[in-house]
C-alpha positions, 0 to 999 in steps of 0.5 A: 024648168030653166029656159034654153037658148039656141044659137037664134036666141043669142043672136038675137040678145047679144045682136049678132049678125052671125051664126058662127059668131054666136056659136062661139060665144055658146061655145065660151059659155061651157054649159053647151048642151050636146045637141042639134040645134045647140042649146045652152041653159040661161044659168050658163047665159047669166054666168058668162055676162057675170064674169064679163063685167067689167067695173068702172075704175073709180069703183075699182080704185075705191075698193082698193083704197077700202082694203089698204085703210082695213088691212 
């Protein structure tokens, strides 16, 4: 069973100081289950980290650099 995370849970992870905050992030993360307390399943959580990523830009320009010399 996969691990659910409540608005606490965030806080605690992302070191938030408020309630509010971590509820808009649960919000942003668009997997929110509908219930009271607000939970949000940990594919969700991982997900949401994944597409906030951000790339050094060497890697970046590097990988431009591959795709211009292949293409």
């Amino acid at each position: 069973m996969e691990r659910l995370y409540s608005v606490a849970d965030i806080m605690e992870r992302y070191h938030l100081k408020s309630r509010q905050t971590a509820a808009k992030r649960m919000k942003q993360m668009d997997t929110q289950l509908n219930t009271r307390p607000y939970l949000v399943p940990e594919s969700a959580v991982l997900a949401w980290e994944r597409g906030r990523t951000v790339h050094p830009p060497e890697v970046i320009r590097a990988a431009m650099r591959r795709k211009r010399a292949a293409g």
